[in-house]
C-alpha positions, 0 to 999 in steps of 0.5 A, a space after each residue: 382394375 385391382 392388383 391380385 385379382 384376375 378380372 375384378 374391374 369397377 365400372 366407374 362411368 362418370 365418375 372415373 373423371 373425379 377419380 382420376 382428379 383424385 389420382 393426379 392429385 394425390 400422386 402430384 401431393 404425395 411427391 411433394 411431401 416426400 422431396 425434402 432430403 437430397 435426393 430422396 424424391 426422385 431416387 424414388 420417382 425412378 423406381 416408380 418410373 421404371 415399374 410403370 414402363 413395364 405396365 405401359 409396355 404389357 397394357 400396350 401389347 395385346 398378346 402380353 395383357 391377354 396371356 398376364 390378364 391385364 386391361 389391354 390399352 391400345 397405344 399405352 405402349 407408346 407411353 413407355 418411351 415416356 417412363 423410360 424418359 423419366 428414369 433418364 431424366 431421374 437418373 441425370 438429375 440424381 447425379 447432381 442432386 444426391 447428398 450434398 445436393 448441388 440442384 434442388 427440385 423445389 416444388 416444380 419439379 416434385 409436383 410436376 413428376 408426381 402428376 406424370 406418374 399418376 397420368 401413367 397410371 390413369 393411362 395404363 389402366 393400373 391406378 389402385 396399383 399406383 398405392 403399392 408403386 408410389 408405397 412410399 410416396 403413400 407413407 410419407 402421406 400418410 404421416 402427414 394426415 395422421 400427424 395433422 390428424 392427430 394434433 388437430 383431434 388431440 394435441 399431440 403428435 404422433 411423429 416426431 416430425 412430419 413427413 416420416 423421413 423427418 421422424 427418423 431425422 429427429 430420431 438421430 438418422 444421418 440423411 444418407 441413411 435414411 435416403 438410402 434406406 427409403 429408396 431400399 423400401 421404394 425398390 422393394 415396392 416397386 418389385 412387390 407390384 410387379 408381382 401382381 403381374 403374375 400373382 392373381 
């Protein structure tokens, strides 16, 4: 299903199967790129987590989907007591891991919480959505392809550094500002998607 639109769904058949792959992995990548700053990572997980406990609520009530025009899946309601574990588990780890982070998450724990995101979006019938949930997992992403891109076509770099939060690193940033700041950007997404609830 596409944000924006009221009832725009592609049959996949056969292939929502490598799409879903896609999903996971990407999402589980896209993570692991971003956690590299003491607390960085999962300040942005918890957003993300929050945003899709309210899609897997509304995709599980019947009554909500059909008055927010939404695929109604039966029991992805269930799965919001999943998410509102994660933004437990988030809020609990970032105690210990803000700057000067006492616990690191390390591989594990980042491509692990990315795959659970991109499983609740696959359940909540709300993948492509999933771009605009995780924006900044994309961004960080992104700046890796377009740095390898780049330096592999032409030599040169694009960024400073790659992943993006090493840029402004580079730039002079303090890393309490450029945490602080990318999970301003990771909540402002999170509420842009929640728009498309009603925006259609």
């Amino acid at each position: 299903m596409f944000p924006f639109f009221k009832r725009l769904v592609v049959p996949l058949g056969l292939l929502y199967v490598p799409f879903a792959v896609l999903v996971m992995v990407g999402a589980s990548n896209a993570v692991n790129l971003t956690d590299g700053l003491d607390g960085l990572a999962i300040g942005a997980t918890l957003a993300a987590s929050a945003t899709y406990a309210i899609f897997t609520y509304v995709a599980g009530n019947r009554v909500v989907a059909d008055y927010l025009q939404v695929i109604s899946v039966p029991g992805a309601g269930e799965v919001t007591v999943f998410c509102g574990a994660l933004v437990g588990a988030s809020l609990g780890f970032l105690w210990f891991n803000c700057h000067p982070a006492e616990v690191f998450m390390g591989d594990v724990g980042s491509l692990s919480l990315g795959a659970a995101i991109g499983m609740v979006a696959i359940v909540a019938k709300q993948e492509i959505l999933l771009v605009l949930v995780g924006g900044l997992f994309v961004l960080e992403a992104v700046s890796v392809i377009l740095q390898v891109g780049s330096f592999k076509l032409t030599g040169r770099r694009v960024l400073r550094m790659a992943p993006l939060h090493h840029h402004f690193e580079l730039a002079g940033w303090a890393e309490p500002k450029i945490i602080v700041r990318f999970w301003i950007l990771a909540v402002l997404f999170a509420l842009l998607s929640l728009s498309t609830l009603k925006l259609r």
